[in-house]
C-alpha positions as CSV (number, residue, x, y, z in Angstrom):
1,X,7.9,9.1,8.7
2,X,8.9,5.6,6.9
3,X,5.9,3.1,7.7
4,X,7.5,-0.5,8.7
5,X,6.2,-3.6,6.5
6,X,4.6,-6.1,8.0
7,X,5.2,-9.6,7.8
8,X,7.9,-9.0,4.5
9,X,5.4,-6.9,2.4
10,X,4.4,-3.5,2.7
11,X,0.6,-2.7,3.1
12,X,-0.3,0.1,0.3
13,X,-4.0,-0.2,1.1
14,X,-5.7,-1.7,4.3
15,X,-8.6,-3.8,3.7
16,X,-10.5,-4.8,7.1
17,X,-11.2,-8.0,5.1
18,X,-7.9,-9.0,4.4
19,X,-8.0,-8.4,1.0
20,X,-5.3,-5.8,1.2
21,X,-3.2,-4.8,-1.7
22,X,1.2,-5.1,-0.6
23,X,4.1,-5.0,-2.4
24,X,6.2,-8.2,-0.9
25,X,10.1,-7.5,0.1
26,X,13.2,-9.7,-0.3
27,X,14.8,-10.4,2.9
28,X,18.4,-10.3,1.1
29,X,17.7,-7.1,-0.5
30,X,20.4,-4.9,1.3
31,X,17.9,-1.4,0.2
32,X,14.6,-2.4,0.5
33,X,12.6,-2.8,-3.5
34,X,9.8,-0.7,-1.7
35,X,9.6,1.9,1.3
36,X,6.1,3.8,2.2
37,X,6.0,6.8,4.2
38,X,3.0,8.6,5.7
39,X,3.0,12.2,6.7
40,X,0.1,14.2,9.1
41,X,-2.6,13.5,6.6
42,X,-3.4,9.8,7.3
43,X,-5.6,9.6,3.8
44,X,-2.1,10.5,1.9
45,X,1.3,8.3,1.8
46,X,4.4,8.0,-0.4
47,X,5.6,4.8,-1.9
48,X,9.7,5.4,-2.8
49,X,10.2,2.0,-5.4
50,X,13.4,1.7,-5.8
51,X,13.3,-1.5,-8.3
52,X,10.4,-3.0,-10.5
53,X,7.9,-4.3,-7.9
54,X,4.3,-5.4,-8.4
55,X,1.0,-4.8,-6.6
56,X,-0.4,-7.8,-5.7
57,X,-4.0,-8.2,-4.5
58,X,-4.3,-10.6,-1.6
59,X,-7.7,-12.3,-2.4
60,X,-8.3,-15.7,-4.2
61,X,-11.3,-14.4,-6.3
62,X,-12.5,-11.4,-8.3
63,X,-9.0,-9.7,-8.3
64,X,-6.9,-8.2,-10.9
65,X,-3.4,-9.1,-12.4
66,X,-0.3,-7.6,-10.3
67,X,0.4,-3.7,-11.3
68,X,4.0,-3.4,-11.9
69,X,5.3,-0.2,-10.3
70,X,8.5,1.4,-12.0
71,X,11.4,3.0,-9.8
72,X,9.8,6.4,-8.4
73,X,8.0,8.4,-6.1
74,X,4.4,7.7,-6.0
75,X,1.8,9.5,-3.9
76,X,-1.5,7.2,-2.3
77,X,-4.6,8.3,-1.8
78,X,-7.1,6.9,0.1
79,X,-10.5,8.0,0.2
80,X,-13.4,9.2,2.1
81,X,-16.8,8.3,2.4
82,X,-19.5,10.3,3.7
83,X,-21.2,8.8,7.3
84,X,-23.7,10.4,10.2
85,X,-20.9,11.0,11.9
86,X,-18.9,13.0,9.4
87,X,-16.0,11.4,6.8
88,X,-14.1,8.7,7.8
89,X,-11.6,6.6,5.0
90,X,-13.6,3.5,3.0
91,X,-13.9,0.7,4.4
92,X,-14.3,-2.4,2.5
C-alpha cells in the first residue's frame, strides 16, 4: 500500500525528534522522483526511485552528506530494540 509524503518529501525513517531522514518531491514532477510503500510488517517498506534522488538528513548538526539513491527498488528496514515490555522499533 503506497505511503503519502508529507509536506512534499517522503519520510524514509521517522525520528520522534524531528531529525527524520526524507527524500523531497517536485511538485511539477508528473511521476513522482520517489514513492514508499509499506506492507503488514510495519519494520519493512519499499522505496520505488524512479529518478536520482538524495537522502537528506533533517538536522542542523552532527549529520552526514545526502546519499544519492539510483532508480530502483529498495527495501527499509527498521529496527528493533529490546524493552520490559517486549520489542518495539528504535526510537531516537
Amino acid at each position: 500500500m503506497p505511503v503519502e509524503p508529507a509536506n512534499g518529501r517522503v519520510i524514509v525513517t521517522h525520528s520522534e525528534t524531528g531529525h527524520d531522514h526524507v527524500m523531497v518531491l517536485s511538485r511539477a514532477d508528473p511521476i513522482p522522483a520517489v514513492q514508499m510503500f509499506s506492507g503488514g510488517n510495519p519494520l519493512i517498506a519499499w522505496l520505488q526511485v524512479n529518478r536520482p534522488t538524495p537522502l537528506e538528513h533533517l538536522r542542523p548538526h552532527d549529520t552526514h552528506e545526502p546519499i544519492m539513491f539510483e532508480p530502483g527498488i529498495y527495501e527499509v528496514r527498521r529496527q528493533r530494540e529490546y524493552v520490559a515490555e517486549g520489542f518495539r522499533q528504535v526510537q531516537d
